[in-house]
C-alpha positions as CSV (number, residue, x, y, z in Angstrom):
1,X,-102.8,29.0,16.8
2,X,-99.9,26.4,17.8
3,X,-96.5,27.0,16.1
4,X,-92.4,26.6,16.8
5,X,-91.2,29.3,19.6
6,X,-88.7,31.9,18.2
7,X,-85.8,34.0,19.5
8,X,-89.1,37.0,19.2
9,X,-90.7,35.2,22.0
10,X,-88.6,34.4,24.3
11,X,-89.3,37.6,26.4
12,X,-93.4,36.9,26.4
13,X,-92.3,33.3,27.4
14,X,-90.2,34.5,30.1
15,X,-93.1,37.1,31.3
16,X,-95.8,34.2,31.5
17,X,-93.5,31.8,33.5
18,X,-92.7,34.3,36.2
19,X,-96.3,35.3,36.4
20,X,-97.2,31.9,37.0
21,X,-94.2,30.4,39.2
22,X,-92.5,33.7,40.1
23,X,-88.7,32.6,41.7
24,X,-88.8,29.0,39.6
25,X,-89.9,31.0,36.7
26,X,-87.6,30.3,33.8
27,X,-85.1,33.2,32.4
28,X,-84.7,34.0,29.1
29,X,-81.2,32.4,28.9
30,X,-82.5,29.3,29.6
31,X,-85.3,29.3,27.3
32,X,-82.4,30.3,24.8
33,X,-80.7,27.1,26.1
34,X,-83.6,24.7,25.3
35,X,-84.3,26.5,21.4
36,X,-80.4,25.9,20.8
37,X,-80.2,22.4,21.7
38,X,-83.5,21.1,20.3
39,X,-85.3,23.7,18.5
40,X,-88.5,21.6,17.6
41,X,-89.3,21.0,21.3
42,X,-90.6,24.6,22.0
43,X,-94.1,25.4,20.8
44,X,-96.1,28.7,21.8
45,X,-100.0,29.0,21.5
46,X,-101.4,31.9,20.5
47,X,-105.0,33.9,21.2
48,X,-105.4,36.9,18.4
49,X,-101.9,37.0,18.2
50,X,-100.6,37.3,21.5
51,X,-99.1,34.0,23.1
52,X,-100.7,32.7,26.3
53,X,-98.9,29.7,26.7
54,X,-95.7,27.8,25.8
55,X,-94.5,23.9,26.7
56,X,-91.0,22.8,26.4
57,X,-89.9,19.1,26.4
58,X,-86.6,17.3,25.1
59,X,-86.8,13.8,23.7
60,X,-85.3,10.9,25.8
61,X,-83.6,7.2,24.8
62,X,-85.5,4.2,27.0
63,X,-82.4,4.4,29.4
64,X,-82.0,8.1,29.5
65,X,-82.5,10.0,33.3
66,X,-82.9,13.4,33.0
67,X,-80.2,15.0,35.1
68,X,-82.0,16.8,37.4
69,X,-84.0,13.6,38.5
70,X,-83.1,11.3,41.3
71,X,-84.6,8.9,43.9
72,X,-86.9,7.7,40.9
73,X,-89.4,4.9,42.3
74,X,-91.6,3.7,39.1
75,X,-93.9,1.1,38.7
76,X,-93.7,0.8,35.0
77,X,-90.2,1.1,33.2
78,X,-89.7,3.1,29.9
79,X,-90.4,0.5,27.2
80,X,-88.5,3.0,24.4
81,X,-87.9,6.9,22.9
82,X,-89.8,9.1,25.7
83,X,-90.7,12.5,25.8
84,X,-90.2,14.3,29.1
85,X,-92.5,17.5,29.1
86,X,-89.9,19.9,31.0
87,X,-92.0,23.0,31.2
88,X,-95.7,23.7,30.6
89,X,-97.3,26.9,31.1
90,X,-100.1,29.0,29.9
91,X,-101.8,31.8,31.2
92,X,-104.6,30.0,32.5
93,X,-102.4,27.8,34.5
94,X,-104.8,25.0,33.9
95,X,-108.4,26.9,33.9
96,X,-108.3,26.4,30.1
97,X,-108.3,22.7,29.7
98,X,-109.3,22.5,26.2
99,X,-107.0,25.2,24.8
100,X,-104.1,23.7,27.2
101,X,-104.9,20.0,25.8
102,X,-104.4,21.5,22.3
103,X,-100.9,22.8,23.2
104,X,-100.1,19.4,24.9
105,X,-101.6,17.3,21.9
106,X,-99.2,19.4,19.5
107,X,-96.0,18.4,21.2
108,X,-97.3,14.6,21.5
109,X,-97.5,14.5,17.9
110,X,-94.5,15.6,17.5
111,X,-92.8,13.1,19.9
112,X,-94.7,10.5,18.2
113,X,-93.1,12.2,14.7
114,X,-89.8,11.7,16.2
115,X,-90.6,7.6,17.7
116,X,-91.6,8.3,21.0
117,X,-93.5,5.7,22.7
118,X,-94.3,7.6,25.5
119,X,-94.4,10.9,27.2
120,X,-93.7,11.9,31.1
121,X,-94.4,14.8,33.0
122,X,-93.0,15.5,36.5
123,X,-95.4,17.0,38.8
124,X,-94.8,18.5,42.4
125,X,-96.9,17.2,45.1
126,X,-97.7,20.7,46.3
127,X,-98.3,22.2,42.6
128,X,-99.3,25.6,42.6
129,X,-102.2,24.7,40.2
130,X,-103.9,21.9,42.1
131,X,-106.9,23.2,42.5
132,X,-107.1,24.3,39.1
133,X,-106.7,20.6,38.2
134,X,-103.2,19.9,36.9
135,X,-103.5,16.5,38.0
136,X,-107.0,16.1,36.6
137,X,-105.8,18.1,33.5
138,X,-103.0,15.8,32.8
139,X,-105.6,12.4,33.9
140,X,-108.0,13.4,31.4
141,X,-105.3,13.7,28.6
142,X,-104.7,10.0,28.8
143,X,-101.4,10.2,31.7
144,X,-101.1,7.9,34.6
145,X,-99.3,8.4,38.0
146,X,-96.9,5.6,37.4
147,X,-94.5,6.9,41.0
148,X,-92.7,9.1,42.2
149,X,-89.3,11.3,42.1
150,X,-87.4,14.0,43.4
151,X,-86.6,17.0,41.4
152,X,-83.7,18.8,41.7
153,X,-84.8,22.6,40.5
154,X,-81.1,24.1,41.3
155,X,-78.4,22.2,43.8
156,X,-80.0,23.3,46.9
157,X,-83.0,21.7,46.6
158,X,-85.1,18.9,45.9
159,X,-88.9,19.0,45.0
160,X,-91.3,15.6,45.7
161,X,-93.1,14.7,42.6
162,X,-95.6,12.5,41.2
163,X,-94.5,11.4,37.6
164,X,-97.4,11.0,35.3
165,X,-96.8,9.0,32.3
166,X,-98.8,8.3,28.7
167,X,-98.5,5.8,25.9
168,X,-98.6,7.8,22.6
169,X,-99.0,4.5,20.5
């Protein structure tokens, strides 16, 4: 089952990102963070009634740069409203392609609900899930590698990344 996240779940969420990212797992505060400012933009999925996996994404204007992005080199510009897919994890981390492509379908429909054109995911060139596919996960759910960026997880560091992109009409 796919629903909205709640203030109940924040501590499974937070307990699922560390185990699969450990230091660059999220804390509850800023899960908090993401439910206050855009509410319908966390979705948990749920096995016999326990979550195993949660994604988290915002909803962009065409011109709009997340700011923790920088050094941005695209091939294709944003042609309108985009969703950028901030966090994605599951249990699995990635074994579980058609489950996970359930949870990532939800929160496309939604986008596409609220007039996004398009959705983007930033992925690190040294993923911890490559070889459980993240790349091929996110190919065979219709994304592109359109270039690359750096991400700024904190202001210490950056992190090279390929960002994948999708039309959603």
């Amino acid at each position: 089952m796919i629903r909205h996240a709640t203030k109940n779940d924040l501590d499974r969420m937070v307990e699922i990102d560390r185990a699969a990212y450990g230091e660059y797992g999220a804390l509850k505060e800023y899960f908090l963070k993401k439910m206050t400012f855009f509410p319908i933009g966390i979705l948990v999925i749920e096995d016999k009634g326990r979550i195993t996996g949660f994604i988290i994404f915002e909803i962009m204007k065409k011109n709009d740069i997340p700011e923790n992005f920088c050094d941005m080199k695209l091939t294709k510009s944003m042609k309108g409203r985009w969703m950028y897919n901030i966090v994605f994890t599951t249990a699995t981390n990635y074994k579980d392609k058609a489950s996970d492509s359930k949870l990532l379908l939800a929160a496309e429909r939604i986008a596409k609900e609220e007039g996004c054109t398009e959705a983007c995911v930033p992925l690190s060139k040294e993923h911890p899930y490559h070889k459980n596919g993240v790349f091929e996960f996110y190919e065979m759910n219709g994304y592109k590698n359109i270039g690359e960026i750096k991400w700024a997880p904190n202001s210490r560091e950056f992190i090279e990344c390929y960002f994948y992109k999708k039309d959603l009409v």
